[in-house]
N, C-alpha and C positions, 0 to 999 in steps of 0.2 A: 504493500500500500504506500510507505514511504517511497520506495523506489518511482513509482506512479507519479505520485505527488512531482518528485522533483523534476521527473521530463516533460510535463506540464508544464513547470515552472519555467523549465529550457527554451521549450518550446513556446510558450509566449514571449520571453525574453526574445528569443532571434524574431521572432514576428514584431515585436515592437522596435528591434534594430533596425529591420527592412523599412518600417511607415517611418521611422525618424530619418534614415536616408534618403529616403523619397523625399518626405520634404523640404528637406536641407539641397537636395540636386535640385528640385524645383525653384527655390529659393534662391539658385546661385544665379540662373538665368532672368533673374532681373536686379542683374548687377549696379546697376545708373543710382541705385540709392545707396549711399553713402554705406550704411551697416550692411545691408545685401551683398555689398560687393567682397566682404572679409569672407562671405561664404564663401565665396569661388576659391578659394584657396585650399581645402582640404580635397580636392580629389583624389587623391591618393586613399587618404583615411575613406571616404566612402565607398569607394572601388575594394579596398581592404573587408572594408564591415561586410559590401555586400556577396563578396565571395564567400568570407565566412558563413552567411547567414544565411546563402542560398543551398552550400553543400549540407549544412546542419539540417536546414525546413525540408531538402529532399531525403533525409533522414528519418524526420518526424511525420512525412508525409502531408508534408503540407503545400499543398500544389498552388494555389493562387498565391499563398504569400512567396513560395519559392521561385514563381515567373517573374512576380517584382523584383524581388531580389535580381533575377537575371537581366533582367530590362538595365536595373542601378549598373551591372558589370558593364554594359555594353554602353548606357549612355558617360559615365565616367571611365571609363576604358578608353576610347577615344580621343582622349583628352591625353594620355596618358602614352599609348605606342608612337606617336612620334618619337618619342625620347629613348625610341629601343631599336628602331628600325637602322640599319646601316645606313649611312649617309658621306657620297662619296666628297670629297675634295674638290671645290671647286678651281684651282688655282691650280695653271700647270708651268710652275715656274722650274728653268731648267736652272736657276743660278738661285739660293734661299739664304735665308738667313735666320737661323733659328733663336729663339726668346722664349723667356717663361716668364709670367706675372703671375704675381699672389695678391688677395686682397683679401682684409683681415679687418671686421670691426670689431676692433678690442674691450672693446663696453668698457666707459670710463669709469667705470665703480670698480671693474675689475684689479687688484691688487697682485695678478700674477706676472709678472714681468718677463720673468725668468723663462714662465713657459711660452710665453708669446717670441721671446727669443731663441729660445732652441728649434720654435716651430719654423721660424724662420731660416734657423740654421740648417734644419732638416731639408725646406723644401730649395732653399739655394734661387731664388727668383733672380733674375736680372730687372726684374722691375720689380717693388712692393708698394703697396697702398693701403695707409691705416687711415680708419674712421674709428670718430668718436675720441680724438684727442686731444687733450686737457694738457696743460702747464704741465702737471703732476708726468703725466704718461710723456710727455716731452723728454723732460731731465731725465726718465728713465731708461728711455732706447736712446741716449745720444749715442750709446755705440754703435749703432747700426751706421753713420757717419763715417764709419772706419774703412765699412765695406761698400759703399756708395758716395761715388766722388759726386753726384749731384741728387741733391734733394731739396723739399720747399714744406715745413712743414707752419701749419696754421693750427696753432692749440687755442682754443675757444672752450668755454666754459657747456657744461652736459654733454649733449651728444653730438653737437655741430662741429667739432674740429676736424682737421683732416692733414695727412701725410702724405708726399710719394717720395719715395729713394729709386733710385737708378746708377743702374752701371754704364749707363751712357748716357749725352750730353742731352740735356732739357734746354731747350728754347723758347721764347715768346709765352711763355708760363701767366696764366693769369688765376688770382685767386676772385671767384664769381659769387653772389647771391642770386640765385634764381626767384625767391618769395620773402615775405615777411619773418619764415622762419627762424633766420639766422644762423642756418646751416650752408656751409660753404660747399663750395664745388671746386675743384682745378680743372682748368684746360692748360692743356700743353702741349707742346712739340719735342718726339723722341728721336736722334739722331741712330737709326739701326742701320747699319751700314753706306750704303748710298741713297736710302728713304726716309722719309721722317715722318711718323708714325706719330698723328692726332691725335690723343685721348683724351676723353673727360670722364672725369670719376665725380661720381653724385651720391648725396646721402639724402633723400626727404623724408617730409616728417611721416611717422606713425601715420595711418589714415583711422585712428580711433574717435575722430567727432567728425562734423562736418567742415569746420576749418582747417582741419590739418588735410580733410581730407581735399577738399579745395585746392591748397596749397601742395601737395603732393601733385597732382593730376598740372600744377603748372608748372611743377617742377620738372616734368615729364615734357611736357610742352617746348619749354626753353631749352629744353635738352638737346631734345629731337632739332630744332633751329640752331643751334653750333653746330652741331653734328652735319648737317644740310650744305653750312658751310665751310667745314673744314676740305679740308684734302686728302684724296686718298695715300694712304692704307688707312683707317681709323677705328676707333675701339670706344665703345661706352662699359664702364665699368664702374662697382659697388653695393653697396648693404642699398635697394631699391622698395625696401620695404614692400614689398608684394613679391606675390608669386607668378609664372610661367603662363595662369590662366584666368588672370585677370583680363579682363581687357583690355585696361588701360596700358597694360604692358603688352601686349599685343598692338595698342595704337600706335607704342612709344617706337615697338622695331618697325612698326609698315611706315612711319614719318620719319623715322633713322634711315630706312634703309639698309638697318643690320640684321644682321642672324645671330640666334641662339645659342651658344657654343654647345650647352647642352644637347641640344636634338644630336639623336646619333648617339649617343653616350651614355644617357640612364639619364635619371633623376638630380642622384648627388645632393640630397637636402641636408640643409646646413644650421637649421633652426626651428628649435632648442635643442642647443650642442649637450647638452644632458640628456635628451632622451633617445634610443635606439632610432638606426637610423629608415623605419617604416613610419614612426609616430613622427617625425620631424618637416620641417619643410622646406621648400629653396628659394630664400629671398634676396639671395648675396649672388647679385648674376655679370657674368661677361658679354656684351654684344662688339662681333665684329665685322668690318665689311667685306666683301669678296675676295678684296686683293689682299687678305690676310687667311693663309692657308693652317688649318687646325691640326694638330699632334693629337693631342690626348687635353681629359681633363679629369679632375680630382679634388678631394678634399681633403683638408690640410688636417693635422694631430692639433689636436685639442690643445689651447691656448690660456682657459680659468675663464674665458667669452662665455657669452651663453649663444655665440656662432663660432659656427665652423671655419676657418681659411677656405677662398675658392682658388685652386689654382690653375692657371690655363698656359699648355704648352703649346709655344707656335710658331710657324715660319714667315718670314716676307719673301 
């Protein structure tokens, strides 16, 4: 009778997983309001829930709740196999020039230094770029100075600061405001052998009310318009506070004109660096243009961050 009891229990549990993914996928697809759009970020977890919940209710025989559930795999699944599918090279350059960048926001409460430098040391970047640096987090990587003869870094109080170090020469470097935030941006120019390679790295705000969220969506905007203007090879990179299946990050690559570094690659979610990496999610992203050919990509050893390091290997 107990035993009874408890697959009942089961079993309503996975049928009540299934009706709360459903309305959460339904939920995602009217993204334009501000709290709506935080839905679209868990695809991953709904795809997850719903496959659990569909092999479990064909278990318990539960046939209607089981088709929903399959319905969830297939409409959040979608969302998801690009990032798994092969995806070839588009650049057939007969002469290259290989570079790695890491980008790391160190979360300025963070107090481990040490490991944000070994992590460093580990992935070996010729280019690195820290978010979210303060005074404090400054005087603590001046070493990194050692190992990068040019770098620009802008310590600002909470989360707005920002870093880049390189082992090759920075040019026409500007430090940017996109919104009222107060969170900075660099553009710059990277001497990689006979190309000079545009990047802007952006941090905006959280989109957790409607003014950040505002202010994020024009920080996206402004982006996209350097980006428009820069030169090729060029790179959008940073902590972009959203995920792969927002829209608005989907506006931000079809107005860049960049790609994904992920597609092709997996997932690679990077937040919260505490939790395993199915529960986590990827908001720490690379965009780059054509004439910038992809290696590989990864995630960087745990830092004291509550993110992960992105790092992306590549050629010109």
């Amino acid at each position: 009778m107990e035993n009874f009891r408890l697959l009942e229990i089961l079993k309503f549990l996975f049928q009540f997983i299934s009706i709360a993914v459903l309305l959460l996928t339904l939920g995602s697809f009217f993204w334009r309001y501000p709290y709506l759009e935080l839905i679209t970020h868990f695809r991953l977890q709904y795809f997850e829930a719903a496959i659990m919940s569909f092999i479990c209710l064909l278990f318990f025989a539960s046939w209607s709740f089981a088709f929903v559930a399959f319905i969830l795999i297939f409409l959040n699944g979608i969302y998801i196999l690009p990032y798994y599918l092969p995806k070839k090279n588009s650049t057939q350059n007969v002469t290259t020039f290989p570079f790695k960048v890491m980008t790391a926001n160190i979360e300025y409460k963070n107090l481990s230094y040490d490991k944000l430098l070994e992590s460093v040391k580990t992935a070996n970047p010729d280019i690195l770029i820290l978010q979210e640096l303060t005074e404090v987090w400054r005087q603590n990587v001046k070493g990194l100075e050692n190992n990068y003869a040019y770098f620009q870094t802008e310590a600002r109080k909470g989360g707005s600061g920002l870093a880049i170090f390189s082992r090759f020469p920075i040019q026409d470097l500007e430090v940017l405001d996109f919104d009222e935030s107060g969170r900075a941006s660099i553009f710059c120019k990277i001497r990689l052998g006979e190309k000079l390679l545009s990047l802007l790295t952006i941090h905006p705000s959280t989109p957790m009310n409607k003014i950040q969220f505002l202010s994020r969506n024009k920080h996206f905007a402004e982006a996209a318009k350097i980006i428009n203007a820069a030169s090729e090879p060029k790179m959008l990179i940073g902590d972009m506070n959203t995920t792969m299946w927002s829209p608005y990050f989907s506006q931000l690559a079809a107005d860049s004109g960049l790609r994904d570094v992920r597609i092709g690659k997996g997932l690679l979610t990077s937040w919260v660096s505490f939790f395993p990496a199915p529960f986590r999610i990827a908001i720490d992203h690379c965009l780059i243009s054509k004439t910038i050919e992809l290696e590989d990509v990864s995630i960087g050893d745990f830092t004291g961050s509550d993110h992960l390091p992105l790092i992306v290997d590549l050629k010109i």
